[in-house]
Backbone and ligand atoms as CSV (ligand in chain L), in Angstrom:
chain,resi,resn,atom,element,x,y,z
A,1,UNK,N,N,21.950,11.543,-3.004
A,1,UNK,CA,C,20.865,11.568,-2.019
A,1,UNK,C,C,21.295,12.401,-0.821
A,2,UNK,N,N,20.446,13.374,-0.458
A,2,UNK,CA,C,21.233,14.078,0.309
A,2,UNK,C,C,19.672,14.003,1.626
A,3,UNK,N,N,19.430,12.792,2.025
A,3,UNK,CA,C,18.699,12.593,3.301
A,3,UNK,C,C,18.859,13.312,5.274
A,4,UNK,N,N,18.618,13.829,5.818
A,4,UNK,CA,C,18.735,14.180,6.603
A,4,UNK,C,C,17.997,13.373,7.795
A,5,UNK,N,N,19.526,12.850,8.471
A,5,UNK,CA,C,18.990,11.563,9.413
A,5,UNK,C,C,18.252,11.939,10.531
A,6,UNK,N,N,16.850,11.515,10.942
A,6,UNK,CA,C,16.898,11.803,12.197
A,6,UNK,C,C,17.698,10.985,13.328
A,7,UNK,N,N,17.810,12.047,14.323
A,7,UNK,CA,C,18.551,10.795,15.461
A,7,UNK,C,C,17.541,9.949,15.951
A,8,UNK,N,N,17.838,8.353,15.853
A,8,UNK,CA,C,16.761,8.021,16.457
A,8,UNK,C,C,17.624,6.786,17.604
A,9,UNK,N,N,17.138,6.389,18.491
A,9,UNK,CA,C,17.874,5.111,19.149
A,9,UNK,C,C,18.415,4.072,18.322
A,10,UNK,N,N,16.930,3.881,17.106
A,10,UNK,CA,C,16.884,2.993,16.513
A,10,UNK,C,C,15.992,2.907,15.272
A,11,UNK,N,N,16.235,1.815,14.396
A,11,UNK,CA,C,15.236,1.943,13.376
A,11,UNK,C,C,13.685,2.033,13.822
A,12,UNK,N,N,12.587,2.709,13.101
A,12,UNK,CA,C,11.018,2.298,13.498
A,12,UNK,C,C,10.459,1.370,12.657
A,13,UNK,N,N,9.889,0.800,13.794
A,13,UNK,CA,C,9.530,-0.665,13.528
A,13,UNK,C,C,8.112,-0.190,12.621
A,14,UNK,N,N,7.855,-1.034,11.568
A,14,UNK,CA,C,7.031,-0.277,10.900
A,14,UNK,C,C,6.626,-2.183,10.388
A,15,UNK,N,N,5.339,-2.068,9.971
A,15,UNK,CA,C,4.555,-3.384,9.126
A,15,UNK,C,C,4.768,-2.497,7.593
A,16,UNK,N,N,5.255,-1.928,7.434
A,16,UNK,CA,C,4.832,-1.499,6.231
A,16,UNK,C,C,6.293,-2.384,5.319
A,17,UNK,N,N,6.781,-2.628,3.837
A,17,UNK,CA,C,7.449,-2.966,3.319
A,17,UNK,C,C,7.890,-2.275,2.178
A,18,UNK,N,N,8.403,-2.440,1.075
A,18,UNK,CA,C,8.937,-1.987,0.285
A,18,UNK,C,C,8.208,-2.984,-0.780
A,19,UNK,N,N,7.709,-2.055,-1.559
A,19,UNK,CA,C,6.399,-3.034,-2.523
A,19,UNK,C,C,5.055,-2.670,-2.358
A,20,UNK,N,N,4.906,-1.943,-0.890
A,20,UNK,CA,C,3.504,-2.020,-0.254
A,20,UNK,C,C,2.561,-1.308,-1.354
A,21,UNK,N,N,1.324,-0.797,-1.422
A,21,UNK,CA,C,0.579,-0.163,-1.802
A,21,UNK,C,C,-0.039,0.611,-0.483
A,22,UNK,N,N,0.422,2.099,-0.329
A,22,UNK,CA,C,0.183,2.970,0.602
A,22,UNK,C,C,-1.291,4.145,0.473
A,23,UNK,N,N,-1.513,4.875,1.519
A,23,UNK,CA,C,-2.192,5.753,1.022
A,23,UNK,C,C,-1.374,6.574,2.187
A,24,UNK,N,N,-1.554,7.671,1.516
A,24,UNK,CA,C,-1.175,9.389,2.429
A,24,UNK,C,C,-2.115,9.825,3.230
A,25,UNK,N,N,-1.602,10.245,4.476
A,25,UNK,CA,C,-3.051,10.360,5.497
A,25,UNK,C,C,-2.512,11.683,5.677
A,26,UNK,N,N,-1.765,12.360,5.456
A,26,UNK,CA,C,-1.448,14.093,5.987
A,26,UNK,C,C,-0.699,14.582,4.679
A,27,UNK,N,N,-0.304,16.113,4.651
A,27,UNK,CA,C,0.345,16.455,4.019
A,27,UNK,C,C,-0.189,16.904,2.608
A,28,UNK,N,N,0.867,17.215,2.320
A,28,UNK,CA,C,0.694,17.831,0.787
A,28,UNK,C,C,-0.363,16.777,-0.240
A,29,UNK,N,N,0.201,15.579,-0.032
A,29,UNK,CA,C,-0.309,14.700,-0.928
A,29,UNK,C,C,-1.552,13.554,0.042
A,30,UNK,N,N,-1.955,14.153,0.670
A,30,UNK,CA,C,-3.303,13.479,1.398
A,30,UNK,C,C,-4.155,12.657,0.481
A,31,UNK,N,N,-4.506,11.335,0.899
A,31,UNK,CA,C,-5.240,11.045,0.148
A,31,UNK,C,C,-4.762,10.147,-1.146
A,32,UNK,N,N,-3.593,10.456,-1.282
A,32,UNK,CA,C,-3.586,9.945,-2.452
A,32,UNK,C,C,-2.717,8.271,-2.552
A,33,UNK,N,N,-2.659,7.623,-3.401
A,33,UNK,CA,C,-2.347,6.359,-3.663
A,33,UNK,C,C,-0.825,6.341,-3.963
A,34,UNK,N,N,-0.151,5.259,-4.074
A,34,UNK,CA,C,1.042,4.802,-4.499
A,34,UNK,C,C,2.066,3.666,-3.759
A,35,UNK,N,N,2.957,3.022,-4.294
A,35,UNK,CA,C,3.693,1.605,-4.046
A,35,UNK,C,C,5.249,1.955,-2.936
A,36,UNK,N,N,5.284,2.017,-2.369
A,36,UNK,CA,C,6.306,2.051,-1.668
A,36,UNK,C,C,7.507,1.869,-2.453
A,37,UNK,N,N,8.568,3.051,-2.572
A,37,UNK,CA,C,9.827,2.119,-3.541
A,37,UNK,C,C,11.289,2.022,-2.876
A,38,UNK,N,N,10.768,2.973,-1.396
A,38,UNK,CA,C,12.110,2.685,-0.949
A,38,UNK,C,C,11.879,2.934,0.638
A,39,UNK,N,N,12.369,2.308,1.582
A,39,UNK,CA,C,12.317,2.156,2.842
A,39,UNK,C,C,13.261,2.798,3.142
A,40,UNK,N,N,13.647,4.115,4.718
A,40,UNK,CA,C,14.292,4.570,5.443
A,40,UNK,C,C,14.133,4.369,6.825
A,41,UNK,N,N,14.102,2.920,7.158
A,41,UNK,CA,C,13.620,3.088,8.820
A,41,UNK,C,C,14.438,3.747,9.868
A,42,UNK,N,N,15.496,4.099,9.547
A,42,UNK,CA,C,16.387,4.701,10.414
A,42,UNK,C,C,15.837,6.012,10.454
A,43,UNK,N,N,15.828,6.556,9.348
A,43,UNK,CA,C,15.050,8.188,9.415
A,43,UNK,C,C,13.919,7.967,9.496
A,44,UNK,N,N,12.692,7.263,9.984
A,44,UNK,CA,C,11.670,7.262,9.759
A,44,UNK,C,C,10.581,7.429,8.472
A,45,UNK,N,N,11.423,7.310,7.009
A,45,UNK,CA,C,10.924,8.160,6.135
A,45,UNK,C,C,11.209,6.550,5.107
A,46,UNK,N,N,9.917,7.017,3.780
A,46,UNK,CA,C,9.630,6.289,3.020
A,46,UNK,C,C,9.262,6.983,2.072
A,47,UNK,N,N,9.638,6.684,0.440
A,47,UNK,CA,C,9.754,7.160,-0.705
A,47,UNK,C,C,8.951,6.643,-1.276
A,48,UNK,N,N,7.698,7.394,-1.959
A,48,UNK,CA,C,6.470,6.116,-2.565
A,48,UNK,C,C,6.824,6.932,-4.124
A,49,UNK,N,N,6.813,5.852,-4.508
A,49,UNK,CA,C,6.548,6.262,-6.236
A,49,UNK,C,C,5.328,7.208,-6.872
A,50,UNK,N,N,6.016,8.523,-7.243
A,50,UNK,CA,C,5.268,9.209,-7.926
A,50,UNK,C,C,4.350,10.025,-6.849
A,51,UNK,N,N,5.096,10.269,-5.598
A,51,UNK,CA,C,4.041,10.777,-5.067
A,51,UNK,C,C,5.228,11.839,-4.224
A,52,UNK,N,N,5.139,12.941,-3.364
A,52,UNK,CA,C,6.307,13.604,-3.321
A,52,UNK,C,C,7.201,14.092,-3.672
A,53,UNK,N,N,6.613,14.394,-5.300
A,53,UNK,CA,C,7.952,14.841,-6.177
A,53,UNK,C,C,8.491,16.059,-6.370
A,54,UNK,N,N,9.829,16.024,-5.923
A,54,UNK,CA,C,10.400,17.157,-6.225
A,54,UNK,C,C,11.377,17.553,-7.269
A,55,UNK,N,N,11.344,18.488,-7.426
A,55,UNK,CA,C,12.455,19.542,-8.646
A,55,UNK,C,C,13.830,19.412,-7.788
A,56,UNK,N,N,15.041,18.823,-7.984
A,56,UNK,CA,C,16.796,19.391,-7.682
A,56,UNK,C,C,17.177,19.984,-8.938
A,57,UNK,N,N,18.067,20.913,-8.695
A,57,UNK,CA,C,18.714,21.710,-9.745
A,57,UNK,C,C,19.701,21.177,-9.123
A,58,UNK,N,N,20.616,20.689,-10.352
A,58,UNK,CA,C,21.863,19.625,-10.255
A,58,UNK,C,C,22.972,19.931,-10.857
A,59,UNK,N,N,24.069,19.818,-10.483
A,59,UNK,CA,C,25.404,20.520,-10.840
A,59,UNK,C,C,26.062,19.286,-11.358
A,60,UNK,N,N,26.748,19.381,-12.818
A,60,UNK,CA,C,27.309,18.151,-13.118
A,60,UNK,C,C,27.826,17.765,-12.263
A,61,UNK,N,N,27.666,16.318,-12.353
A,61,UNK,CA,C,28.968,15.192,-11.265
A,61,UNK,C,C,28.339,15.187,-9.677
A,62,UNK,N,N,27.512,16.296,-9.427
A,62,UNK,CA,C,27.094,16.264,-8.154
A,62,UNK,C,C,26.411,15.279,-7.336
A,63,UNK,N,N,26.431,14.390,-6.699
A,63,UNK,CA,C,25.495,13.210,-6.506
A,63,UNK,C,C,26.115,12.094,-7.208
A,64,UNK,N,N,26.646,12.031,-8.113
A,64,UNK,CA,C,26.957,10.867,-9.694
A,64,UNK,C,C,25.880,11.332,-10.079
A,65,UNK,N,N,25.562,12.782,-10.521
A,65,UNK,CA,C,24.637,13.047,-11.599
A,65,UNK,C,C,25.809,13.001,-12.896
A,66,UNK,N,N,25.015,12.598,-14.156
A,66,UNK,CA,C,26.024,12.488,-15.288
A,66,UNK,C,C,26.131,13.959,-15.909
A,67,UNK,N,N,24.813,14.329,-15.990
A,67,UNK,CA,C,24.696,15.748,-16.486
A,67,UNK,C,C,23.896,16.413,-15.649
A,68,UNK,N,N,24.522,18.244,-15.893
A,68,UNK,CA,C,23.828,19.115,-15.164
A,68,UNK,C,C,21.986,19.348,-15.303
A,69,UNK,N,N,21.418,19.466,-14.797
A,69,UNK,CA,C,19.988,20.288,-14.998
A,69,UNK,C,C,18.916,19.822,-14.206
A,70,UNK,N,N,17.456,19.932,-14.565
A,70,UNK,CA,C,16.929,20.294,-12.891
A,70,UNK,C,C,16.004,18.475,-13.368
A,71,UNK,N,N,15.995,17.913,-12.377
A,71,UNK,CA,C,15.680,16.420,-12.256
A,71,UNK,C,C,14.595,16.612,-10.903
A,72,UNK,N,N,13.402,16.039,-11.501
A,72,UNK,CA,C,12.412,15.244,-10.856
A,72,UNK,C,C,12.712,14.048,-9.734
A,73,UNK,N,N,12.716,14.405,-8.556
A,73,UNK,CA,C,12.544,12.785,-7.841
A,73,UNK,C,C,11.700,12.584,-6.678
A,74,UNK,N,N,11.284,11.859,-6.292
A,74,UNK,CA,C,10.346,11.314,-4.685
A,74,UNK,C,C,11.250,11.711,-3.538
A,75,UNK,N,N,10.837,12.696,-3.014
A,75,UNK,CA,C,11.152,12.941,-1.725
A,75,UNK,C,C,10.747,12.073,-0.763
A,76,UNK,N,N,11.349,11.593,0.374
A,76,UNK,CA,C,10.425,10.609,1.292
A,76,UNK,C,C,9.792,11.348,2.067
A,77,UNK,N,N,8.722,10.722,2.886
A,77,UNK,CA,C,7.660,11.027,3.448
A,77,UNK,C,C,7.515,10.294,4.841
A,78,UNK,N,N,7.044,10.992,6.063
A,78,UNK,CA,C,7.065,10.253,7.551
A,78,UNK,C,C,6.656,8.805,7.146
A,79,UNK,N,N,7.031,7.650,7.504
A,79,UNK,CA,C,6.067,6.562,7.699
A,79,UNK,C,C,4.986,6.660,8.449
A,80,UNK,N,N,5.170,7.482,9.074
A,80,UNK,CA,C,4.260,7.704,10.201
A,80,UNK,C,C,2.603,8.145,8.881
A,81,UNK,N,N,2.957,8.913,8.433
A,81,UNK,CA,C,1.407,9.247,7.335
A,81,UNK,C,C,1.444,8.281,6.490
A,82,UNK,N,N,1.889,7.149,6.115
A,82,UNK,CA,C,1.504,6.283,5.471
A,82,UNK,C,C,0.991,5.206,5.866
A,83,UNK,N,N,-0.704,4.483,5.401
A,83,UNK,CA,C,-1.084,3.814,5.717
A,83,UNK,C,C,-1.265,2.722,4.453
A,84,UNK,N,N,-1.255,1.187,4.906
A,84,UNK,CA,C,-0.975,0.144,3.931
A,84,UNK,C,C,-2.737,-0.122,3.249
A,85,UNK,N,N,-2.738,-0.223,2.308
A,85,UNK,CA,C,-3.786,-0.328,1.150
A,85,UNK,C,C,-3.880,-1.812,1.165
A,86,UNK,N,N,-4.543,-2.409,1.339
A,86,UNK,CA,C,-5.047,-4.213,0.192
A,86,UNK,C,C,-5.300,-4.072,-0.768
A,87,UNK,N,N,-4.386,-5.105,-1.279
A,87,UNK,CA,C,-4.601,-4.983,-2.882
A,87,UNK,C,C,-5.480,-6.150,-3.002
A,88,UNK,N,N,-6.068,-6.887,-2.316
A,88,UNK,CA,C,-7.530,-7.680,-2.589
A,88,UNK,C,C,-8.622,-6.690,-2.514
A,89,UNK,N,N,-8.173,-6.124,-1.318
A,89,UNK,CA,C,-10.109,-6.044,-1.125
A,89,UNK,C,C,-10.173,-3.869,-1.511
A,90,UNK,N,N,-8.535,-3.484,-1.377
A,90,UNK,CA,C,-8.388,-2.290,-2.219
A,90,UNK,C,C,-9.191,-1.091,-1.062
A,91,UNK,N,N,-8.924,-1.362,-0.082
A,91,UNK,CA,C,-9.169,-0.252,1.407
A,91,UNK,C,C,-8.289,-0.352,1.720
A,92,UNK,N,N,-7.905,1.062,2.612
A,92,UNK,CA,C,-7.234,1.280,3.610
A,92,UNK,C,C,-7.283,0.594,4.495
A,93,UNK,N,N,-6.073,-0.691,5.105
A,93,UNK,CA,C,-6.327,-1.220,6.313
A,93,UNK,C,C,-5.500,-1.442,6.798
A,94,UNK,N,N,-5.006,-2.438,8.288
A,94,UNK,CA,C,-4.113,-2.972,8.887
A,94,UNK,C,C,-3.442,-4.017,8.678
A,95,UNK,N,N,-2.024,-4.255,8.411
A,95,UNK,CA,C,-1.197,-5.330,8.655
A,95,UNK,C,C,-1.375,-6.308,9.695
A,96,UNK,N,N,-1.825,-7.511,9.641
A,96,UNK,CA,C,-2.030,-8.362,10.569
A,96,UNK,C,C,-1.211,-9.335,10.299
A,97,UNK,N,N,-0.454,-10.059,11.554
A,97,UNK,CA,C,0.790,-11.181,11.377
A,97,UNK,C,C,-0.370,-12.565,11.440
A,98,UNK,N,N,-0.340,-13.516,10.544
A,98,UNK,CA,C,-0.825,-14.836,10.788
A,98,UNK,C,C,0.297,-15.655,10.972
A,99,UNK,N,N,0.195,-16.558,12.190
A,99,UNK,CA,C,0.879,-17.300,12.545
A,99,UNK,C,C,1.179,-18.598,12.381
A,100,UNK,N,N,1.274,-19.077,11.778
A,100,UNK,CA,C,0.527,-20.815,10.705
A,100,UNK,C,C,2.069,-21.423,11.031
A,101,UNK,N,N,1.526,-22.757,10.348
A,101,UNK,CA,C,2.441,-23.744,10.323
A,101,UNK,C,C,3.917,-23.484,9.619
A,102,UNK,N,N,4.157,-22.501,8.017
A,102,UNK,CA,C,4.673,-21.978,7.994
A,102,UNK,C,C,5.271,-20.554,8.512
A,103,UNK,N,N,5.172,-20.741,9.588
A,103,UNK,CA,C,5.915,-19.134,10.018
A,103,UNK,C,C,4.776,-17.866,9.956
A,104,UNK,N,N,5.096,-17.117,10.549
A,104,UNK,CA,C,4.380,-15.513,10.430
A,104,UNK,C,C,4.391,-15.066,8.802
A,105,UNK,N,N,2.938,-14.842,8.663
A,105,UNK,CA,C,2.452,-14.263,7.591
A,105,UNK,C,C,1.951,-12.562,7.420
A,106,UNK,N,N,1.960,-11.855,6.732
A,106,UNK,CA,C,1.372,-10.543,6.897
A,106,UNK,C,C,0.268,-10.949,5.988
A,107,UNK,N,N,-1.026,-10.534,6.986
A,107,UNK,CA,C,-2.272,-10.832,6.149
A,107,UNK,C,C,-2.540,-9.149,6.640
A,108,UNK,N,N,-3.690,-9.033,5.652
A,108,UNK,CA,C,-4.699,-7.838,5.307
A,108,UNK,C,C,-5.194,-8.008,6.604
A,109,UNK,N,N,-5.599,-6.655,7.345
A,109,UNK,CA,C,-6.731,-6.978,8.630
A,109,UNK,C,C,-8.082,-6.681,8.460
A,110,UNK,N,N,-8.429,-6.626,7.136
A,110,UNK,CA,C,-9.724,-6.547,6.968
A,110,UNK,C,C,-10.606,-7.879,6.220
A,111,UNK,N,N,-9.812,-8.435,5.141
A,111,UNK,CA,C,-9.902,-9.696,5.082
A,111,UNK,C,C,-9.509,-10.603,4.804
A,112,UNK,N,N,-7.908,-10.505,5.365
A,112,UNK,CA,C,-7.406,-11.691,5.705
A,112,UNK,C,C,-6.382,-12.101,4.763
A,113,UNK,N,N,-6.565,-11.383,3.908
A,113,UNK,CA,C,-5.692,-11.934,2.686
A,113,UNK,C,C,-4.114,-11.564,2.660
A,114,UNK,N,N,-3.535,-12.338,2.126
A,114,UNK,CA,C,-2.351,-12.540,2.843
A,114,UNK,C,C,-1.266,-11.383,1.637
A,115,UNK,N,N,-0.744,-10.331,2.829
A,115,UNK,CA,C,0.159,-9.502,2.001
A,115,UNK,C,C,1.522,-9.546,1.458
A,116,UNK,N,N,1.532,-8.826,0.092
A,116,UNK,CA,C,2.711,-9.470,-0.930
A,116,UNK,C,C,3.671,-9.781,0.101
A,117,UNK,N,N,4.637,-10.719,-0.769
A,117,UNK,CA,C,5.879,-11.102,0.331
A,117,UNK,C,C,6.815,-10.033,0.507
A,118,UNK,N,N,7.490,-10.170,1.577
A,118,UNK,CA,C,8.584,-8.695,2.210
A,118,UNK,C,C,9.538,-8.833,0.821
A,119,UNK,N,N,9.954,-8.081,0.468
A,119,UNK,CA,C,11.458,-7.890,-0.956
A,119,UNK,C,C,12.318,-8.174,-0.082
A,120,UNK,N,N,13.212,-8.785,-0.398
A,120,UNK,CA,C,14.566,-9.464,0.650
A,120,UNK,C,C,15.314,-8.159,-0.084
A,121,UNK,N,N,16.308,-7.853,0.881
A,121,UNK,CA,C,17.644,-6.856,0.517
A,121,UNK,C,C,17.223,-5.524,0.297
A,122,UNK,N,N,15.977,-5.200,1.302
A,122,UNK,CA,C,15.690,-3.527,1.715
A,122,UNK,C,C,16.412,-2.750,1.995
L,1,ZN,ZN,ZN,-7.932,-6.784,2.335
């Protein structure tokens, strides 16, 4: 992985998770759908499955590649252009925290429905 950090103070605080169902609001891939598969909050950047894909031409051993030749993978993408999808109601909407008896919840802000749980060990 050869990521290029931005400097930042700190990680960006983002509602979004690893699991999410995103949509692309800029860029090459505008518009289009896919699951979050890997979180970079330090660089600001997030890797959605199947969406950002690029060609490396790979030199054996390079990376722990096993063998040489040119490999497909998800480039990450600003968090900043990714917006979180409901998978109830299946729009583009906002992360909303519900605050209940058990603890802070991430619900849908459109209706309410409560979003998948965070993946522990991001
Ligand atoms: Zn919803």
């Amino acid at each position: 992985m050869s990521i290029v950090l931005v400097q930042r103070p700190g990680a960006l605080k983002t509602k979004i998770v690893k699991g999410d169902t995103v949509m692309i609001r800029r860029g090459k891939e505008k518009g289009k759908r896919g699951v979050v598969k890997a979180m970079f909050p330090k660089a600001g950047l997030a890797s959605v499955e199947g969406l950002n894909v690029v060609k490396r031409h790979t030199k054996q051993g390079a990376g722990g590649a096993k063998s040489a030749g040119i490999f497909e993978k998800e480039s990450p993408l600003p968090i900043s252009a990714l917006q979180y999808v409901c998978t109830s109601c299946n729009v583009p909407s906002r992360v909303k925290y519900d605050v209940g008896p058990n603890g802070k919840r991430r619900v849908c802000g459109k209706c309410g429905e409560p979003a998948a749980e965070t993946v522990k060990g991001r």
